[in-house]
C-alpha positions as CSV (number, residue, x, y, z in Angstrom):
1,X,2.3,-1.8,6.3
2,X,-0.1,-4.0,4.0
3,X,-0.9,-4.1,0.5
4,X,-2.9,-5.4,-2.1
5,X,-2.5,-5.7,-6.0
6,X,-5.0,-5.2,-8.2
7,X,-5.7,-5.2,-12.2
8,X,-7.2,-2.2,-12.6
9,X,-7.8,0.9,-10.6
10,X,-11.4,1.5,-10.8
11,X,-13.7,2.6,-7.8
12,X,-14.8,-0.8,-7.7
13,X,-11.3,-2.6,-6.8
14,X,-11.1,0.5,-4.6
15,X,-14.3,-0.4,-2.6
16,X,-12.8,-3.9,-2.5
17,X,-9.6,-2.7,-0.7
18,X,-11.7,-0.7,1.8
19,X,-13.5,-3.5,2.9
20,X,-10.5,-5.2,3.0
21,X,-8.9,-2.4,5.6
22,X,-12.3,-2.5,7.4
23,X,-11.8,-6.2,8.6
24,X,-8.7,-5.6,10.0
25,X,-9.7,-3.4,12.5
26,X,-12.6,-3.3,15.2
27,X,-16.0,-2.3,13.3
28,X,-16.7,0.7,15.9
29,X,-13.1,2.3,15.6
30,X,-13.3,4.9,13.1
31,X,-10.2,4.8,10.7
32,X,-8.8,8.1,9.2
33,X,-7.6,7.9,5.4
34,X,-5.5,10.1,3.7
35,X,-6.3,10.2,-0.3
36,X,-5.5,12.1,-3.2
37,X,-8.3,13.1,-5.8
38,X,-7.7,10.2,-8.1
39,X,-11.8,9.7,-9.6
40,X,-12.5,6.4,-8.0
41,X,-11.8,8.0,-4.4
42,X,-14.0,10.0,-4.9
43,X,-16.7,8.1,-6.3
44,X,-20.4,8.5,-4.5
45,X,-20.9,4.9,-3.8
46,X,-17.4,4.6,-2.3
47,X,-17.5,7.6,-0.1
48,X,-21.2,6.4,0.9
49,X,-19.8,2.9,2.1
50,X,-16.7,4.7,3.6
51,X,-19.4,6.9,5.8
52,X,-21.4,4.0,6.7
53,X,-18.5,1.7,8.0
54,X,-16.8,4.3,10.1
55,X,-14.2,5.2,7.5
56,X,-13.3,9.2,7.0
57,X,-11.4,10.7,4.5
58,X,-9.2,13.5,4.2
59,X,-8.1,14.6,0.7
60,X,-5.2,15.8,0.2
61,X,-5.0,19.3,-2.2
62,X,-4.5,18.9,-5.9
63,X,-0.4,18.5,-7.5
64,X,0.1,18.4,-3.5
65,X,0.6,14.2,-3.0
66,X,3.7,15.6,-1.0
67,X,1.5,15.8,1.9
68,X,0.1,12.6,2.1
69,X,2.7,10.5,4.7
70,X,2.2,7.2,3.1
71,X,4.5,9.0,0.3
72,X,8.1,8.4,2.1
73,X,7.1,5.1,2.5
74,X,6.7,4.7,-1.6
75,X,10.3,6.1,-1.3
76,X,11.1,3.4,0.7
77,X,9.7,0.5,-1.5
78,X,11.2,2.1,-4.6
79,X,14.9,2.2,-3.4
80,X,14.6,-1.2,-1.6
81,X,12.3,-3.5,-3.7
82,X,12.4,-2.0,-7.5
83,X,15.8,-0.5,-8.0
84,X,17.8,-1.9,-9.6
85,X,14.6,-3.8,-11.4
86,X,14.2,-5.6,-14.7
87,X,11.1,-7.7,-14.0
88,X,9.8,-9.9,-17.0
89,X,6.2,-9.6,-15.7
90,X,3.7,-8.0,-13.6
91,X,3.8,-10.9,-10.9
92,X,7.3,-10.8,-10.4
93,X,7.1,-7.5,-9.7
94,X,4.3,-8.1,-7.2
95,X,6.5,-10.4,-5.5
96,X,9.2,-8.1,-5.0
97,X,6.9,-5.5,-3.4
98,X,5.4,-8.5,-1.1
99,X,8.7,-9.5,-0.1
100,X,9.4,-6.1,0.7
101,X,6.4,-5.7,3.2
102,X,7.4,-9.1,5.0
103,X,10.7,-7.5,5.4
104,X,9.5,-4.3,6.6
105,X,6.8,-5.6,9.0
106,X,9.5,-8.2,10.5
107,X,12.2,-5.5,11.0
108,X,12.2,-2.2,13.0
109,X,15.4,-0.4,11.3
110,X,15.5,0.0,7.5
111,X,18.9,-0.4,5.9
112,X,20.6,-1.6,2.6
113,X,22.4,-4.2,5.0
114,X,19.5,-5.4,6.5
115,X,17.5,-5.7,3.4
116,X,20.3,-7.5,1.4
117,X,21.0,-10.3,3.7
118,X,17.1,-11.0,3.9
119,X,17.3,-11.6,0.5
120,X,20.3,-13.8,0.7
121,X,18.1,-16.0,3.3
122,X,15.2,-15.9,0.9
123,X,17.4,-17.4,-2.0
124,X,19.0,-20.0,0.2
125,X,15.4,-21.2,1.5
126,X,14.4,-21.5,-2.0
């Protein structure tokens, strides 16, 4: 799982963050994308690049997010990196959620257990 942080949430950082996802995979092999119907998704030159670099999307119905698998992973990340959370500013924050993917791309199982003694590493590294 892999993630980037952005400012804003226009098409343009959106466009950005595809091209990002395109370089990490093999320029032929067609990647499948599930979205909701948030405006910059759907913006013409974004779905134009999208078409043109092997990229398809599938939308997911309106008030249905639900559907969209990524979803239990947000479930994930909220119970393990931002709850409890009282972060001061935006970049701690961002550095709890990249902790958060180390530790989930290092480790298969997910668990309080395994998440909290990470963390005790990560403070006595520091």
């Amino acid at each position: 799982m892999h993630g980037q942080f952005f400012r804003r949430k226009t098409w343009v950082e959106f466009l950005a963050f595809l091209q990002w996802i395109r370089r990490r995979y093999p320029g032929r092999q067609v990647l499948h994308i599930v979205l909701d119907n948030y405006g910059p998704h759907l913006k013409t030159e974004v779905r134009e690049w999208a078409a043109a670099h092997h990229i398809r999307f599938y939308f997911t119905p309106t008030q249905a997010s639900w559907l969209n698998r990524i979803e239990c992973h947000f479930a994930a990340l909220k119970r393990f990196a931002l709850e409890p959370s009282d972060f001061r500013a935006h970049a701690e924050q961002q550095q709890a959620i990249d902790d958060y993917l180390s530790w989930r791309n290092g480790y298969g199982m997910l668990s309080m257990t395994n998440w909290k003694s990470f963390k005790r590493r990560q403070r006595k590294a520091a």
